[in-house]
C-alpha positions as CSV (number, residue, x, y, z in Angstrom):
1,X,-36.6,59.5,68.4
2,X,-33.4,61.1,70.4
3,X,-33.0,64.4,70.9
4,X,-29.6,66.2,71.2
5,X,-29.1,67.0,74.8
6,X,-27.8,70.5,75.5
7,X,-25.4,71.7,78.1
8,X,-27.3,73.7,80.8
9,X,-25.1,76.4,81.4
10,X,-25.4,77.0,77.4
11,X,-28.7,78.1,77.4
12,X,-28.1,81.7,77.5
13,X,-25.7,81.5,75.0
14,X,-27.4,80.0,72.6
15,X,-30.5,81.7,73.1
16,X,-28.8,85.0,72.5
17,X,-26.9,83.9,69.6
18,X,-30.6,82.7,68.2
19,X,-31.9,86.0,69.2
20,X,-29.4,87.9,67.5
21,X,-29.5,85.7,63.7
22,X,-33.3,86.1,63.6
23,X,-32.8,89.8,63.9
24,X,-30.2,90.0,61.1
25,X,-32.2,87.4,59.0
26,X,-35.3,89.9,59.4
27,X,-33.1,93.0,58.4
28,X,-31.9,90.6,55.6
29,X,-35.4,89.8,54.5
30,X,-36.8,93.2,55.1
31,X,-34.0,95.7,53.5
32,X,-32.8,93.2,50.5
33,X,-35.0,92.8,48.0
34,X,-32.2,90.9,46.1
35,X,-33.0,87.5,46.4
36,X,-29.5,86.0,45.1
37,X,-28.4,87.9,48.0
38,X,-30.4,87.5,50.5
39,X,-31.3,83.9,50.6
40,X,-27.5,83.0,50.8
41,X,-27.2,85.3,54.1
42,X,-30.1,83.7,55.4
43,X,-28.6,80.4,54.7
44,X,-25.4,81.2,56.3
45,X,-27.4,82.9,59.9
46,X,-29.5,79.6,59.8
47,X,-26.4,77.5,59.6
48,X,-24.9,79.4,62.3
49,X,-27.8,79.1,64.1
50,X,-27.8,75.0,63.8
51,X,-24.0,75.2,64.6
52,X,-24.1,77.3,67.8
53,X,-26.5,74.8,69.2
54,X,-24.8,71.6,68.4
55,X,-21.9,72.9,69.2
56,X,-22.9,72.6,73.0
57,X,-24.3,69.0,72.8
58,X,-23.3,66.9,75.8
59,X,-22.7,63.5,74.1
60,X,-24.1,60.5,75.1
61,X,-21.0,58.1,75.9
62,X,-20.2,54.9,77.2
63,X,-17.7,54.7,80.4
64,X,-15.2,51.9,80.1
65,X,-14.9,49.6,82.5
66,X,-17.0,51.5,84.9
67,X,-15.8,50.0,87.8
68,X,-11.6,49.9,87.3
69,X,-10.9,53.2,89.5
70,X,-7.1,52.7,87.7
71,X,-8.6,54.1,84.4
72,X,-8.1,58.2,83.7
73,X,-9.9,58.6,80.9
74,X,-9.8,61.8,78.4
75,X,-11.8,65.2,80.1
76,X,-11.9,66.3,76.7
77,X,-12.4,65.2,73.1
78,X,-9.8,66.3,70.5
79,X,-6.3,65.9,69.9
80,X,-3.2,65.2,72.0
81,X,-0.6,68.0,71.6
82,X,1.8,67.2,74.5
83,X,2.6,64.1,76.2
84,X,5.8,65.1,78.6
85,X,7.4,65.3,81.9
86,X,7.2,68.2,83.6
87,X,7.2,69.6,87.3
88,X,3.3,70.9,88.2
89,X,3.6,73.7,90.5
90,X,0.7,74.9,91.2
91,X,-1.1,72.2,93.7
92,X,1.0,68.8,93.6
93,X,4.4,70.3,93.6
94,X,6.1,67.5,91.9
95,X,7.1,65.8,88.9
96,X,4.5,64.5,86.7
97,X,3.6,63.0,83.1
98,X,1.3,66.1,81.8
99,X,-0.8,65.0,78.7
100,X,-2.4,68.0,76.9
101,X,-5.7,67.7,74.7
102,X,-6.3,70.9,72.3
103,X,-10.1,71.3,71.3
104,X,-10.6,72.9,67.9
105,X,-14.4,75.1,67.1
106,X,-15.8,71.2,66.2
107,X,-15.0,69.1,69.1
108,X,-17.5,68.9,71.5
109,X,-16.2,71.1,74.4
110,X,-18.4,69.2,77.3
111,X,-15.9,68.2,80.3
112,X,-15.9,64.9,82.0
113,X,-14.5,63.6,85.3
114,X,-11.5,61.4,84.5
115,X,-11.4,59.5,87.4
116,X,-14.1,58.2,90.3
117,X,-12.8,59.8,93.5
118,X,-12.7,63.1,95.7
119,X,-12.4,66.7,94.7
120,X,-9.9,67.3,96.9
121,X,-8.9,70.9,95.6
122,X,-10.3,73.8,93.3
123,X,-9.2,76.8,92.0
124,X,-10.2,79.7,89.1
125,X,-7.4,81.9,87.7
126,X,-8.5,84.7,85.4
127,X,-6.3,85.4,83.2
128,X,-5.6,86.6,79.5
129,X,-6.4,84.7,76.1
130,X,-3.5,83.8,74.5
131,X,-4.6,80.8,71.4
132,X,-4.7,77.7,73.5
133,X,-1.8,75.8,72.1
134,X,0.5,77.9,73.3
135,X,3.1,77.2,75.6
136,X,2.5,79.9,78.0
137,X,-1.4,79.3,77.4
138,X,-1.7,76.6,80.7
139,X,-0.1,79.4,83.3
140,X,-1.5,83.2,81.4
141,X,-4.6,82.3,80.2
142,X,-8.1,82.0,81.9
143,X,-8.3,78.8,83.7
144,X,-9.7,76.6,86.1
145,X,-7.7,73.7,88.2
146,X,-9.3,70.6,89.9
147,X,-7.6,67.8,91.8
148,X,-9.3,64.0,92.6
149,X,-7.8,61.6,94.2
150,X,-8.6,58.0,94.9
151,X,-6.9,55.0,96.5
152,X,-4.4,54.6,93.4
153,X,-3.8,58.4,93.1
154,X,-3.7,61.9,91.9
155,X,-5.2,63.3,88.7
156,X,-4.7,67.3,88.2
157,X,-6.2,68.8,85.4
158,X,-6.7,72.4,84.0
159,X,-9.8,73.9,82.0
160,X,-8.0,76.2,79.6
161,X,-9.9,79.4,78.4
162,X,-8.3,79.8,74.3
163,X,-8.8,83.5,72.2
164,X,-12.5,82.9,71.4
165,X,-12.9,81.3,74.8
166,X,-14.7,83.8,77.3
167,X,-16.3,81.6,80.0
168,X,-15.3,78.1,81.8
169,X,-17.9,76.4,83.7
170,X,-16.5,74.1,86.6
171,X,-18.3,71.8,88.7
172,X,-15.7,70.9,91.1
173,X,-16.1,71.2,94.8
174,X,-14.0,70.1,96.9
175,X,-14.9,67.1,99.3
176,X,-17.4,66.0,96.9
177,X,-17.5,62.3,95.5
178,X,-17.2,62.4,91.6
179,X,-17.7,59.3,88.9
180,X,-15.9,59.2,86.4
181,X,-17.5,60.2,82.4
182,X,-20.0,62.4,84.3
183,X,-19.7,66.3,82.8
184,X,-17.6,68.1,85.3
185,X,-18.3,71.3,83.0
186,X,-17.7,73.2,80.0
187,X,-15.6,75.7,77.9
188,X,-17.0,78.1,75.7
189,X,-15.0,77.8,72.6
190,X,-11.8,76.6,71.7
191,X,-9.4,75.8,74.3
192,X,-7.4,73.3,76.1
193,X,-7.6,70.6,79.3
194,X,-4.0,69.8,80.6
195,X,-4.2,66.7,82.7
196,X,-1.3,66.0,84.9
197,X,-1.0,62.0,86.3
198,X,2.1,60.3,88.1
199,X,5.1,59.1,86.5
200,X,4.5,55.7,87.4
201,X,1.1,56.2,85.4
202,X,1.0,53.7,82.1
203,X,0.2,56.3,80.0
204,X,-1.9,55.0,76.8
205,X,-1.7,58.2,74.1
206,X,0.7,59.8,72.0
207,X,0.9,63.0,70.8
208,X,-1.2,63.3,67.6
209,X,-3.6,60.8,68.6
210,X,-7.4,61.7,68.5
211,X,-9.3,61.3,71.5
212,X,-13.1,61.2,72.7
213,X,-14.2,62.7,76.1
214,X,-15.3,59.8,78.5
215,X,-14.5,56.8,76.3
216,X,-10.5,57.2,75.5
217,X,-8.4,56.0,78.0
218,X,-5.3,58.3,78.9
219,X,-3.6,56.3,81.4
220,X,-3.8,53.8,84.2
221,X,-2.8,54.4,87.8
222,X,-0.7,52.4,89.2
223,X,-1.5,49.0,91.6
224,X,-1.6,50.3,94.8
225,X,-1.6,46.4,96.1
């Protein structure tokens, strides 16, 4: 049998949020005598209970072609809201091909390394919480920025705090060796990773497409040869 594995930096979380149902599923029990009531609050603490752990489950995932260091493969699962040109300003100062991944309350919101190279820079912002589809969302809100590079190039990306979002976990440090579709951290809640890859990338999603953490490929990096 397999048990879900749980995000580390989670525990606290869902331990309080477990502390705090089987309080209110006590005072349920305890003060309503009304069992078409309280059984159907209880439900609903227990469910939120279930949800709040899954909700941080670090998949189990399989890397593609492990050992192609071309392949940038999604940080985060959900869907692809912008795929566009734009100039990235904070740390590569210069054009890129920024491809944006919105995670709604289901998607697991586990981060992965989308390439196998260097941390070559790292960076937290604090910020405000604007919802994370927003256009201003990438520069205002809460966020974290990590650069790695390898022989074929540059891949930028930004953890993106969203409304609900009040925490982002980041494992980057810079001069550190990373593989990539190991967890490079997590967000609490919705939110959104921008990734930002050069224009000579061969960039494999569209906006609207769905995409899985680890296993989707974004792009590949050009032949350095």
């Amino acid at each position: 049998m397999r048990f879900i594995k749980l995000d580390t930096d989670s525990y606290g979380t869902i331990f309080t949020s477990w502390c705090i149902c089987a309080v209110l599923i006590f005072i349920d029990a305890w003060f309503i005598h009304n069992l078409w009531i309280s059984i159907p609050i209880a439900l609903v603490l227990l469910t939120f209970m279930v949800f709040i752990t899954y909700f941080f489950r670090v998949p189990n995932r399989t890397v593609p072609d492990h050992e192609n260091h071309r392949l940038v493969t999604s940080v985060a699962d959900g869907k692809v809201v912008i795929v566009e040109k734009v100039f990235e300003k904070e740390y590569l100062k210069k054009d890129c091909i920024q491809v944006s991944v919105y995670m709604d309350f289901f998607d697991v919101h586990c981060n992965f390394w989308p390439i196998s190279g260097e941390v070559e820079y790292y960076k937290y912002h604090p910020g405000k919480y604007l919802l994370a589809f927003h256009p201003k969302s990438s520069e205002k809100n809460e966020h974290s920025s990590s650069c790695l590079s390898n022989k074929y190039g540059q891949v930028f990306f930004k953890q993106i705090a969203g409304t609900f979002a009040r925490r982002i976990v980041c494992y980057s440090e810079p001069g550190n060796m990373e593989n990539r579709g190991e967890q490079c951290g997590v967000i609490k809640f919705g939110s959104r990773i921008d990734m930002f890859l050069p224009l000579d990338a061969e960039i494999k999603v569209a906006v609207g497409d769905k995409v899985r953490a680890v296993e989707s490929v974004i792009a590949v990096l050009p032949d350095q040869k």
